[in-house]
LOMI-519340 format. One record per atom (N, C-alpha, C): residue in three letters; x, y negated, z negated. Coordinates in steps of 0.05 Angstrom, whole numbers, plus 5000, padded with zeros to 4 digits. Example, Ala and Ser with C-alpha at 12.3 -4.5 7.8 and 13.67 -1.06 7.14 Angstrom:
BEGIN
ALA526451144844;ALA524650904844;ALA526450664844;SER525750454858;SER527350214857;SER525849994843;
END
This chain:
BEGIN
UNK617733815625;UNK615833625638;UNK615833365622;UNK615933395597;UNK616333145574;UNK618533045587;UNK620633125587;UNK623433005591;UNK622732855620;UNK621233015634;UNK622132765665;UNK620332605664;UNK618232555652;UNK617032355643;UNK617532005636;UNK619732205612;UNK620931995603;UNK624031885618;UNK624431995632;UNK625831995654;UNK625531775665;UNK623531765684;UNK621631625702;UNK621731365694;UNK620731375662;UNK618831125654;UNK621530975643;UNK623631025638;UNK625930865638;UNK627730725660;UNK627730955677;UNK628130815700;UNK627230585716;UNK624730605717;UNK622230355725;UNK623330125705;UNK624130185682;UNK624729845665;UNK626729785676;UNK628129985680;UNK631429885688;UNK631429725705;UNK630229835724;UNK629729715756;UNK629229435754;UNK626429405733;UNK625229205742;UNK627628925725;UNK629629055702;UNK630628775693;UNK632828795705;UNK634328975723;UNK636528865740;UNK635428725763;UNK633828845782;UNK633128735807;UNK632028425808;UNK630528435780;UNK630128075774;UNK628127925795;UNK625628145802;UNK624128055831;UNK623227735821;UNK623327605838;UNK622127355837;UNK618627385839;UNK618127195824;UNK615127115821;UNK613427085846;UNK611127145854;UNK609527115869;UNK607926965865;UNK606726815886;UNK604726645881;UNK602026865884;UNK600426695869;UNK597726865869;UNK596726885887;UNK596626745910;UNK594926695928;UNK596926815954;UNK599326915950;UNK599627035972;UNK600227295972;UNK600927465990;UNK601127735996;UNK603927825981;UNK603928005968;UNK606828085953;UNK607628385954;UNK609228445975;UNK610328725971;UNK612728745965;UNK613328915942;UNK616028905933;UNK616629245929;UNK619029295949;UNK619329595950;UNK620529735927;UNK622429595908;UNK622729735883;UNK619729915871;UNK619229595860;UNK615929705856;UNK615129935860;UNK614829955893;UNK613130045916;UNK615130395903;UNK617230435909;UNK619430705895;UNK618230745877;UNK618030585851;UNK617830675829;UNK615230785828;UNK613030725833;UNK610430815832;UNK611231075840;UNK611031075873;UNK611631315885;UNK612731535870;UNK614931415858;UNK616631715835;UNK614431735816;UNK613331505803;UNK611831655784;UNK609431775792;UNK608031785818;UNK607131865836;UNK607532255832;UNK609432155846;UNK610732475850;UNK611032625826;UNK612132415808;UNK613132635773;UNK609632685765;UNK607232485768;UNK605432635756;UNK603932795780;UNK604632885806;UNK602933105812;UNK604433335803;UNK607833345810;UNK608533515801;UNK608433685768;UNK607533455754;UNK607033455730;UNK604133635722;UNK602433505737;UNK600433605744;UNK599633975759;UNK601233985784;UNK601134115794;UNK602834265776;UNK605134265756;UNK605234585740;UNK604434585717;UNK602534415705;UNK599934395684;UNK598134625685;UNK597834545718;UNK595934745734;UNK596734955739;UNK598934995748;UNK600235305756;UNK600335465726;UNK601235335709;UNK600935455678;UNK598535605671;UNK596935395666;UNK594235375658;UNK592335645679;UNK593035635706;UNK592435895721;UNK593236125711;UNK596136125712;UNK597636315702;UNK597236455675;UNK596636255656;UNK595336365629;UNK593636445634;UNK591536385655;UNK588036475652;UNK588036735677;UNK589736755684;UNK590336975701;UNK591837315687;UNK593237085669;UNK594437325657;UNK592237425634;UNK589937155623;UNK589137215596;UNK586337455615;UNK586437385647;UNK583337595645;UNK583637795650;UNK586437815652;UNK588138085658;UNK588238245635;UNK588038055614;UNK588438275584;UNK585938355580;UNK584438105581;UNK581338185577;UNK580338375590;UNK580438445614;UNK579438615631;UNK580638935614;UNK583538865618;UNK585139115607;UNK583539235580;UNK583038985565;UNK582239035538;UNK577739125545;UNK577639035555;UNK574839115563;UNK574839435564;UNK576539435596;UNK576739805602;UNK578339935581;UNK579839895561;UNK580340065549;UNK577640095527;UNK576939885528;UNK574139905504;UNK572140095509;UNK571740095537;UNK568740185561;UNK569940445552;UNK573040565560;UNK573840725558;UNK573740995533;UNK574140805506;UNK573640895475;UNK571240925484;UNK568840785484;UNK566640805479;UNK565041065489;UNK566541085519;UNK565941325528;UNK567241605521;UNK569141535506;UNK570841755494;UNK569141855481;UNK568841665453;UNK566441655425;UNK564041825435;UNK562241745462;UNK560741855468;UNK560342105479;UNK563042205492;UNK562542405493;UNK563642625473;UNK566342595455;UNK565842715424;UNK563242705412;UNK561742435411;UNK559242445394;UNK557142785405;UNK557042725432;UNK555643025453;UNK557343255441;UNK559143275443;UNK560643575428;UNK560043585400;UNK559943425389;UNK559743455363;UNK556243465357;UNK554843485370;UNK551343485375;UNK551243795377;UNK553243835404;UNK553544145413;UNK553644345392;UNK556244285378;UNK557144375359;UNK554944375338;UNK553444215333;UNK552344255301;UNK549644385322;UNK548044325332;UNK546744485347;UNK546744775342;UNK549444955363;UNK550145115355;UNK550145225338;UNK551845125308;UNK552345275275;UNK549145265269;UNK546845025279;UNK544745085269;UNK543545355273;UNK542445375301;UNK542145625316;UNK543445885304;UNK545845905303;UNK547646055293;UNK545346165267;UNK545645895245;UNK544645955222;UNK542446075218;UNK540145935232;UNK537346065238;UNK536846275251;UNK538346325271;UNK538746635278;UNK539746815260;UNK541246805246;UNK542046995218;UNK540246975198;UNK538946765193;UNK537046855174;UNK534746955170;UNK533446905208;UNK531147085218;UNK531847305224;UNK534647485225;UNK534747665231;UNK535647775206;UNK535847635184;UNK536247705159;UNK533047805147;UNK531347675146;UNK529447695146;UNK527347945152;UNK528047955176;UNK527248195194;UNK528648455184;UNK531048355183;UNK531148655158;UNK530148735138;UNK529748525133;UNK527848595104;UNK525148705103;UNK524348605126;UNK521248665131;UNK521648925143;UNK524349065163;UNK524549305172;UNK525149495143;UNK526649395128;UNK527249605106;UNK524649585082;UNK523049465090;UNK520949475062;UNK519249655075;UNK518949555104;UNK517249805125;UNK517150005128;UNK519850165111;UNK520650415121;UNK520850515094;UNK521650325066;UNK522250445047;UNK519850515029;UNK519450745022;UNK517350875014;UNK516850754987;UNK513850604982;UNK513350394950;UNK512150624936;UNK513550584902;UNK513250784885;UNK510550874877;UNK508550714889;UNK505750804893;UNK505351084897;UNK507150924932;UNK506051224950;UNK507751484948;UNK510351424930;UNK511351664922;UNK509751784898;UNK508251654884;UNK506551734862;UNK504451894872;UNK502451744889;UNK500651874905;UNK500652214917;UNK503952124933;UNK504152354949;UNK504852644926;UNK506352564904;UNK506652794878;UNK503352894863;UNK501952754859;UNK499552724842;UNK497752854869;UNK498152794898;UNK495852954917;UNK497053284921;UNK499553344910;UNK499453684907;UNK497753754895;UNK498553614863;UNK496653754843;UNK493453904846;UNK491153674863;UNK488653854866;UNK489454054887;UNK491854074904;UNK491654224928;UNK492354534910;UNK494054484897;UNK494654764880;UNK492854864863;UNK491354624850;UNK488954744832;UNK486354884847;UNK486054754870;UNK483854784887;UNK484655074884;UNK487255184896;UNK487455544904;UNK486755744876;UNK488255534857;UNK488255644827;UNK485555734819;UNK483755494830;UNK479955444817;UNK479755724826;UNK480155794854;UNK479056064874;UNK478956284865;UNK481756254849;UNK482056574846;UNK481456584813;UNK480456324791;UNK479256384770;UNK475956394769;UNK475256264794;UNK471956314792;UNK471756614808;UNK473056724822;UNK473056944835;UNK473457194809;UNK475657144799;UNK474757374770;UNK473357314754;UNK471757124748;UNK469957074730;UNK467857234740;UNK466957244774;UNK464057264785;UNK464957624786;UNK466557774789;UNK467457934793;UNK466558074761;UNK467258034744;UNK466258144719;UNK464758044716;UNK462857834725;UNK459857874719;UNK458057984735;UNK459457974752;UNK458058144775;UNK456958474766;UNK459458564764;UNK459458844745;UNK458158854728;UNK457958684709;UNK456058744683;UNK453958694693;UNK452558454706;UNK450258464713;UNK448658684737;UNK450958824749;UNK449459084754;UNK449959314744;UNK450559284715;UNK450459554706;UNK451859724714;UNK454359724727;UNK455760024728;UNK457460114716;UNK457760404716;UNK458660514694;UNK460960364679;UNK460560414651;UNK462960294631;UNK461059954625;UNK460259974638;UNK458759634624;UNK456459754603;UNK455459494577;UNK454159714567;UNK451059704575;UNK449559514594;UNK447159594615;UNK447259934622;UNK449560004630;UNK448760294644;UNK448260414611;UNK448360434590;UNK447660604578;UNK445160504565;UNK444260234571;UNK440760224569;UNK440859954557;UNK438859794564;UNK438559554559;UNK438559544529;UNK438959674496;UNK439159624478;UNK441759644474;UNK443559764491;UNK446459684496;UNK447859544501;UNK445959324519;UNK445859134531;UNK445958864506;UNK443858924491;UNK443658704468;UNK444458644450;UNK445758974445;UNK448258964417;UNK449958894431;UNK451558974454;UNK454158774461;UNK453458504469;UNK451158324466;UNK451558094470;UNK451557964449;UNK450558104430;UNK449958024399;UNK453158064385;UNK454558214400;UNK456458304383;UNK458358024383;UNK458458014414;UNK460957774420;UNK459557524407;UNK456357524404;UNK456557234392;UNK457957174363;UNK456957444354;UNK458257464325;UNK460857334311;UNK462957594332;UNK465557574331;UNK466157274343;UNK464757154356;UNK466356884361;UNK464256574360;UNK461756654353;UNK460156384351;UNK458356444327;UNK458456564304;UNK456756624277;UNK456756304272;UNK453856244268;UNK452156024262;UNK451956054233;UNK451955864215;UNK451655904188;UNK448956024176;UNK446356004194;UNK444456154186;UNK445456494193;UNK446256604208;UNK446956874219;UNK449356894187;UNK450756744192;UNK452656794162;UNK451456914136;UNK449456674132;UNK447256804108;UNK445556994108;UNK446257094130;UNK443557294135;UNK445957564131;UNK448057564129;UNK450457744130;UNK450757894156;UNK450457774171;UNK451257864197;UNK453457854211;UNK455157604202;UNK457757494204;UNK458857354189;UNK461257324191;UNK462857124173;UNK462656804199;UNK461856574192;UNK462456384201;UNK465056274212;UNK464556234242;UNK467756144252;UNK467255894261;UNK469755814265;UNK470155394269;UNK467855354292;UNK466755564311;UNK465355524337;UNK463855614334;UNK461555464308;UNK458855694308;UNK456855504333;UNK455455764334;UNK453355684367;UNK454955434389;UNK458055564395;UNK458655294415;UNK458455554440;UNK457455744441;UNK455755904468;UNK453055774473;UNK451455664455;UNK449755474469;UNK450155204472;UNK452855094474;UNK452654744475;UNK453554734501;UNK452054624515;UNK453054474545;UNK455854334544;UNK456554144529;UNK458354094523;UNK460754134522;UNK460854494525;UNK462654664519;UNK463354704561;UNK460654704567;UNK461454704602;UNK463054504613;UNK461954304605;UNK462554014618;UNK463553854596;UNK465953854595;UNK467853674576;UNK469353484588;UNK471253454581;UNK474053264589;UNK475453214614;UNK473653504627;UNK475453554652;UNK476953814651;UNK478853844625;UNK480154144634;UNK479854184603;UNK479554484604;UNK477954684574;UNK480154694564;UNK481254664544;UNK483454814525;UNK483955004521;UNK485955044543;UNK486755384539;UNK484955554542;UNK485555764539;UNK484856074547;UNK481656054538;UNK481655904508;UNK478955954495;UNK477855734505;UNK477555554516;UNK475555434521;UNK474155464552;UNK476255614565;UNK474655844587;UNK473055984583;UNK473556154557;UNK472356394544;UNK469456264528;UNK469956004528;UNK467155854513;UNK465855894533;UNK466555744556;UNK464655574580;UNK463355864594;UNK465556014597;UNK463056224606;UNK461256384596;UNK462156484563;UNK460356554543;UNK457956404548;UNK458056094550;UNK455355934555;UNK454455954573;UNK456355994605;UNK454856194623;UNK453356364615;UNK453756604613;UNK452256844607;UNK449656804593;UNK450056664569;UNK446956604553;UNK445956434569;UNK446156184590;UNK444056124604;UNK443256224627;UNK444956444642;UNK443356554668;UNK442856824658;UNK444056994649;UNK443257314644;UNK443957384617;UNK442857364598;UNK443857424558;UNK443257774563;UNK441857774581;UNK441258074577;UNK440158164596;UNK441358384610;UNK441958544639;UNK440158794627;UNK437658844649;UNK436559074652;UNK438459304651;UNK437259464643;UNK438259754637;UNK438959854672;UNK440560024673;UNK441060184705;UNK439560254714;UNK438760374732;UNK436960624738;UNK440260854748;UNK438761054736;UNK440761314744;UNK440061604749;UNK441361764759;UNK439761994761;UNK437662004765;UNK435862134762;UNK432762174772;UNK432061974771;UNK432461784753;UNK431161534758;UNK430861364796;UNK433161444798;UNK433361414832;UNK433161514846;UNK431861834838;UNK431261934865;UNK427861944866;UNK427461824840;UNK423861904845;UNK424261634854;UNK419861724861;UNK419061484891;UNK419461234876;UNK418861234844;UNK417860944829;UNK420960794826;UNK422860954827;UNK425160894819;UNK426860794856;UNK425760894880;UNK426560734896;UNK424360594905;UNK422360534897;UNK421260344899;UNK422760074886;UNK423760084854;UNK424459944835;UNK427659784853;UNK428360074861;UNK431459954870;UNK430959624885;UNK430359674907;UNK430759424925;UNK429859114907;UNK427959164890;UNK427659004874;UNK430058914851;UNK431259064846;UNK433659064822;UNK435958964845;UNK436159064877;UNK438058864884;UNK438058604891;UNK435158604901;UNK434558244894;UNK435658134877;UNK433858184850;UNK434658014827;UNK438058034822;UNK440158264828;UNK442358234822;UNK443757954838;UNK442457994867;UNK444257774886;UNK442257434881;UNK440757494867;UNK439857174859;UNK442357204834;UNK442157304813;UNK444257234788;UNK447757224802;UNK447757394817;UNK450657334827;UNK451357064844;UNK448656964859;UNK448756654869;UNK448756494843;UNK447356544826;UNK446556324812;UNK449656254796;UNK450456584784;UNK452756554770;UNK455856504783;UNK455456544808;UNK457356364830;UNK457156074829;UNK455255954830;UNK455855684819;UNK456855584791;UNK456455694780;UNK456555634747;UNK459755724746;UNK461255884760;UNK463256094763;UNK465455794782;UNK464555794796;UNK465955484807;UNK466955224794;UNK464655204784;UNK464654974753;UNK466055014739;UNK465855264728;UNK468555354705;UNK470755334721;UNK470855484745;UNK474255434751;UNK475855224754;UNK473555044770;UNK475054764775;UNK475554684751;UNK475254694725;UNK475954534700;UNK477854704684;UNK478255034695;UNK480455134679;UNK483754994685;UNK484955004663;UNK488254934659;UNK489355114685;UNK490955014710;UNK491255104721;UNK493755014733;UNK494654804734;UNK496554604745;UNK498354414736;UNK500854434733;UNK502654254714;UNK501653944712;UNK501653864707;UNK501353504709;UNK503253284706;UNK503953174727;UNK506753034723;UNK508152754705;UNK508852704698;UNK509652514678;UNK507452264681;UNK506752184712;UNK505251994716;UNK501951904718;UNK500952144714;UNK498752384715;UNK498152394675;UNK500052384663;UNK500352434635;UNK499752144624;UNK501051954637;UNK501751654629;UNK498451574639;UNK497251604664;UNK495051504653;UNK492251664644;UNK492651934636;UNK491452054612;UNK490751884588;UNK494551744583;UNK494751594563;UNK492851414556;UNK493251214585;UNK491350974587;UNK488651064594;UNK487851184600;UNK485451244602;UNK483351314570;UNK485351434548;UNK484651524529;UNK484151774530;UNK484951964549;UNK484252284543;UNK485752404529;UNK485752674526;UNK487552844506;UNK489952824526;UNK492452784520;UNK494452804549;UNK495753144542;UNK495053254560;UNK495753594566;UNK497553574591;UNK499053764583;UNK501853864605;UNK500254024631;UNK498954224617;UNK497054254645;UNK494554184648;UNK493554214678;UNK490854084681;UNK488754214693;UNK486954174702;UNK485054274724;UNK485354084749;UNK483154254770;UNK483254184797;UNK481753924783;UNK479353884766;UNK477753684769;UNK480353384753;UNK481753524735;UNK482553254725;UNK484253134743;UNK486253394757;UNK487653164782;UNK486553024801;UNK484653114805;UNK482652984834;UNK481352664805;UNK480252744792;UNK479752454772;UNK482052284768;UNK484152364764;UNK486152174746;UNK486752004786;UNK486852184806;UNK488752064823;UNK485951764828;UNK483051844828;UNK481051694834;UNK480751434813;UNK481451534793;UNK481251304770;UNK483551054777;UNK485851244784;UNK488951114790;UNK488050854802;UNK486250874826;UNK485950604836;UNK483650444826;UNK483250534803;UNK479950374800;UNK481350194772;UNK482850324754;UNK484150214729;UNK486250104722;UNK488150314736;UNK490850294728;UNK492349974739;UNK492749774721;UNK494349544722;UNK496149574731;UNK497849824740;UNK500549814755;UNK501149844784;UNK497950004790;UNK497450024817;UNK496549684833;UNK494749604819;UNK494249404831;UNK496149224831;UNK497749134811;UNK499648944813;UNK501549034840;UNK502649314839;UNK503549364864;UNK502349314888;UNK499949324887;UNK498749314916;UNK498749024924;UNK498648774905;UNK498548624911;UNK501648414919;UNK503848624909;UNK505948564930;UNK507148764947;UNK505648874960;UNK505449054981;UNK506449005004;UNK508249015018;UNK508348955055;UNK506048975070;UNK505148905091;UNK503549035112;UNK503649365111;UNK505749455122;UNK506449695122;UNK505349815096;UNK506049785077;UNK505949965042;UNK502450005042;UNK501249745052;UNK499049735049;UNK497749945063;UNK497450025093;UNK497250115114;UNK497350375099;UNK499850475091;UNK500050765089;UNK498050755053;UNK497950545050;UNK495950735019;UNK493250695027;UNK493250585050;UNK489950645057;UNK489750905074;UNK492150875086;UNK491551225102;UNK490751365080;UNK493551415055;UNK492351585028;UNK490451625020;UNK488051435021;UNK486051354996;UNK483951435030;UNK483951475061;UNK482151545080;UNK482351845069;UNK484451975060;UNK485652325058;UNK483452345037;UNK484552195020;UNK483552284993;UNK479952344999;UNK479252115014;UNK476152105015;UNK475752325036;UNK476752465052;UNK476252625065;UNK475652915054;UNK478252775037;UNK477953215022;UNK475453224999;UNK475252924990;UNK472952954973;UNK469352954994;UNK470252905006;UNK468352955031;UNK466953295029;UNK469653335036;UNK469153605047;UNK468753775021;UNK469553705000;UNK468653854973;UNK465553774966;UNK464353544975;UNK461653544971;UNK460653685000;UNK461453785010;UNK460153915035;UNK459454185026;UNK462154365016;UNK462154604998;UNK460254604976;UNK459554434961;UNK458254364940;UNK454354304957;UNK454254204977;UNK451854225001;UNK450554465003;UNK453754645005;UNK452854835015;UNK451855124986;UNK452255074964;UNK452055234942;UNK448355054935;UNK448654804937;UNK445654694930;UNK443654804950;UNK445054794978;UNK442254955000;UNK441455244994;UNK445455354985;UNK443155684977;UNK442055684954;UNK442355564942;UNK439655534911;UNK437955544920;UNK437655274940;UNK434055164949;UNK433255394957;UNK434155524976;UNK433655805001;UNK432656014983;UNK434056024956;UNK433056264940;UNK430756184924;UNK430855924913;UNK428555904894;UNK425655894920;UNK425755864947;UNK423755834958;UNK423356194970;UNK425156284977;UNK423856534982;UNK423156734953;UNK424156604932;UNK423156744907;UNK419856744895;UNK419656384906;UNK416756354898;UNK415356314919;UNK416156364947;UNK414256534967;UNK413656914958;UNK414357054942;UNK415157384937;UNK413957384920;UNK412857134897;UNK411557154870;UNK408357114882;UNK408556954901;UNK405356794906;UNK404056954935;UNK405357204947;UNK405657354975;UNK403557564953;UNK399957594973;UNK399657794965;UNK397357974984;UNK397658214995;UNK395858245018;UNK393158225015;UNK392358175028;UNK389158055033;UNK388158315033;UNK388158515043;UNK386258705045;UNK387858995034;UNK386559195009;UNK388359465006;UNK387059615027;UNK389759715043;UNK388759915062;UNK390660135054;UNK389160375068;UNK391160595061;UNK393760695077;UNK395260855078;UNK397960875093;UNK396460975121;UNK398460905139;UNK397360975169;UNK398061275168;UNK396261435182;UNK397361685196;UNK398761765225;UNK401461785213;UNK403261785240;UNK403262035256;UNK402262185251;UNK401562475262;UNK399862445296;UNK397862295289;UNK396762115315;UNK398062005334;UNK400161945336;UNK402461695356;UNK404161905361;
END
């Protein structure tokens, strides 16, 4: 385009210093066709000049909105790419979240299912330590049952006891056993006995109601010795032979079985007492441990009363129970309250049994001192049945 330019604009000089136009006057009309050519070409060279300025200049801005556009939609295009990776990748962590939180609540839940089910060393403690009164309980039965059983016998006198051979029989064998096992240091000096480690512990209460469980064989043999001297020290003589067949002697009888079945009530309770506190029942390592803490003598075996105490104390003292309880599950908790509803039940029902030994007291001491204060109003003589 430069080049025809300059083309043009040389030509027009050329023209004008060969052709040599002559001068015009000012004042008249002057058309001169060289001239008139040359314009015209340069005419033509600048539209054409023009006109592919323009065709360019289109052409660039045609082609440039062509890129732009191109370059737009591929942009629109990323962007929407980006956006929808960005959505999968939302999905995705979404998911691993879920994922995660679902495994750890169901992690969880196991935990709460296996603590629910797995038995806390409480309640395996509990459940070992609630044999123990169940075995002593049977044990108490059958040692207050032979206790009342030989007193029974001696207190009615039959043969081979020494009542049947007369109430001064009666007093030397009670005198005898105190001797041989409770000589008091005044009885000592009096030469009656030699003094032993247990003088007068047949009269100490003490000797009934101790620790919970008696020591061995002899401290059974205390507690009911102390029986005997406080309900019967000395059993009426028998009645035998003629004594029972005359009138005064069955008059006497029904009276002598009264008084036997008040002493056999009375000494049935006292007979209970002792058993529940005789050595009767192994005691388990944990049972021993808080003996320990408690401060008692710790003994391998026990009574009905100390296992039923130690398991009751267990929750009132023992620092290891409570610390347990206080990281307890729902569940752990649940089942040591069922335990501790049991426990109060059977102790329930042992003060019911215990109701029932205080009502027959009352029942006897009231028909005893209705029989002392009963007296007929008028002596009349025996009816004659011969008449009817």
């Amino acid at each position: 385009m430069r080049k025809r330019l300059l083309g043009t604009a040389a030509a027009v000089v050329l023209g004008g210093v060969l052709l040599n136009p002559k001068p015009a006057w000012a004042d008249l009309p002057t058309y001169d066709a060289a001239v008139a050519f040359v314009i015209q070409a340069m005419q033509r060279a600048l539209d054409d000049a023009i006109t592919g300025i323009g065709t360019k200049i289109t052409g660039a801005v045609t082609q440039m909105e062509t890129t732009v556009n191109q370059m737009l939609r591929d942009g629109f295009t990323q962007n929407a790419n980006y956006a929808k990776a960005q959505i999968g990748a939302q999905q995705q962590i979404a998911d691993a979240s879920n994922t995660a939180n679902a495994q750890v609540r169901r992690a969880f839940r196991n935990a709460e299912i296996r603590d629910e089910h797995t038995a806390n060393p409480q309640f395996c403690n509990a459940a070992d330590n609630s044999q123990s009164p169940i075995v002593a309980s049977i044990a108490a039965e059958n040692v207050a049952g032979g206790i009342q059983v030989v007193a029974d016998r001696r207190g009615e006198a039959v043969p081979g006891a020494p009542a049947y051979y007369g109430q001064a029989q009666a007093v030397q064998a009670i005198n005898k056993l105190h001797y041989s096992r409770y000589c008091s240091e005044t009885e000592a000096q009096a030469g009656l006995c030699a003094q032993g480690e247990f003088a007068n512990a047949d009269q100490h209460a003490a000797n009934l109601f101790g620790s919970g469980t008696y020591l061995g064989q002899d401290g059974v043999n205390t507690a009911n010795d102390f029986k005997t001297n406080l309900l019967q020290p000395i059993v009426p003589a028998a009645l035998r032979a003629d004594q029972l067949t005359s009138l005064s002697g069955q008059d006497a009888l029904p009276r002598r079985r009264s008084y036997n079945a008040r002493m056999s009530l009375a000494g049935s309770v006292i007979s209970y007492a002792i058993a529940v506190q005789s050595p009767s029942v192994p005691l388990t390592a944990q049972q021993q441990q808080q003996q320990r803490a408690e401060g008692l003598p710790v003994q391998a075996t026990g009574s009905w009363l100390t296992a039923v105490g130690l398991e009751v104390n267990r929750r009132m003292s023992d620092a290891g129970w409570h610390a347990s309880l206080q990281a307890m599950p729902p569940a752990s908790v649940q089942r040591e309250i069922a335990v501790q509803l049991a426990l109060s039940n059977y102790l329930a029902m042992q003060n019911y049994r215990l109701g029932l030994y205080q009502a027959s007291l009352s029942a006897t001491q009231v028909a005893q001192s209705e029989e002392g204060t009963f007296h007929e109003a008028v002596q009349m003589p025996s009816p004659n049945m011969a008449g009817n």
